[in-house]
N, C-alpha and C positions, 0 to 999 in steps of 0.2 A: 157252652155256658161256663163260665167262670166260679170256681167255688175255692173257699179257704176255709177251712176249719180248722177253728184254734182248739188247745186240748190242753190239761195240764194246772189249771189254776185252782187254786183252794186256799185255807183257811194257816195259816203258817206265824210260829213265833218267832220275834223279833230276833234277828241270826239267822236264819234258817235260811233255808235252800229253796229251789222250786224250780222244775226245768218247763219251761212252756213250748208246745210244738205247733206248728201251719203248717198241715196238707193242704197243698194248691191243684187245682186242678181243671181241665179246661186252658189252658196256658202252655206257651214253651218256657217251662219253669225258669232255665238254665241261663237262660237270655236276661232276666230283668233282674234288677235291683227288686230288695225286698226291704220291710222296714217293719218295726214291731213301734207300737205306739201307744201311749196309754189314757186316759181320763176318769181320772177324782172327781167326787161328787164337787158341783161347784166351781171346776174349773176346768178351760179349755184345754180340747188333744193336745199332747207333745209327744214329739220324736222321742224315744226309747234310744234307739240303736237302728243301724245300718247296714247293709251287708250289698255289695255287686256283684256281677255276673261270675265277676275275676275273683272275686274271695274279699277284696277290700272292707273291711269295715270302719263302721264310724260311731260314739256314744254322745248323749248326752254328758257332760260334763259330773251331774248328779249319780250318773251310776258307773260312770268308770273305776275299771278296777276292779268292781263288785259284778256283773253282769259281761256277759259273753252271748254276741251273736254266731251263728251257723247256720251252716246248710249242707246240704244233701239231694244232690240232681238227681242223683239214682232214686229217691223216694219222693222229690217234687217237695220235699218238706225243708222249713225254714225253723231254727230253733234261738230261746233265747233262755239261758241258762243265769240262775240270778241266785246267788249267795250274800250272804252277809246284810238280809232280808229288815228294813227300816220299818217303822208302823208309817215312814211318808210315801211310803211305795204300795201302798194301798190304792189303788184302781181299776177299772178295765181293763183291761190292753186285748189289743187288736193286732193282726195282722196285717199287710199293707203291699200293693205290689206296685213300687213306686213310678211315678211319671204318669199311673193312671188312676182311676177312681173306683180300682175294687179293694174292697172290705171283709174282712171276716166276723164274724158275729159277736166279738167279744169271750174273753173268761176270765172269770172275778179273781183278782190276786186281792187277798185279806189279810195282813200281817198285824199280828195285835194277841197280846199274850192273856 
């Protein structure tokens, strides 16, 4: 059985930092793309950032720069590291294991001072 658990999100002011982590488990971690994603009240998931098997990553446009994806085969964990923290970057975000349709539960990123 396939499981993700995201960890890490809270309540942060505008600037600020926040490291979010995905323990995967159930999975040969090492092999898949991963993907961190998020959704705002009111409006639909988007790609966050990207990361492959190889180490490749990729961002959205909006938080290049500011945010950094990773990982860690050795801990089956996927991280997305995000500074210089917007009140537009207020949403869920999710975890993602891309090509297929598992999900981790969500954790509230809230920036707003």
């Amino acid at each position: 059985q396939v499981q993700l658990v995201e960890s890490g999100g809270g309540l942060v002011q505008p600037g600020g930092s926040l490291r979010l982590s995905c323990a995967a488990s159930g999975i040969m971690f090492r092999i898949y793309a991963m993907g961190w994603y998020r959704q705002a009240p009111g409006k639909q998931r988007e790609l966050v950032a990207v990361i492959g098997s190889n180490g490749n990553t990729g961002y959205a446009d909006s938080v290049k720069g500011r945010f950094t994806i990773s990982r860690d085969n050795a801990k089956n964990t996927v991280y997305l590291q995000m500074n210089s923290l917007k009140p537009e970057d207020t949403a869920v975000y999710y975890c993602h294991v891309e090509n297929n349709n598992y999900w981790g539960q969500g954790t509230q990123v809230t920036v707003s001072s």
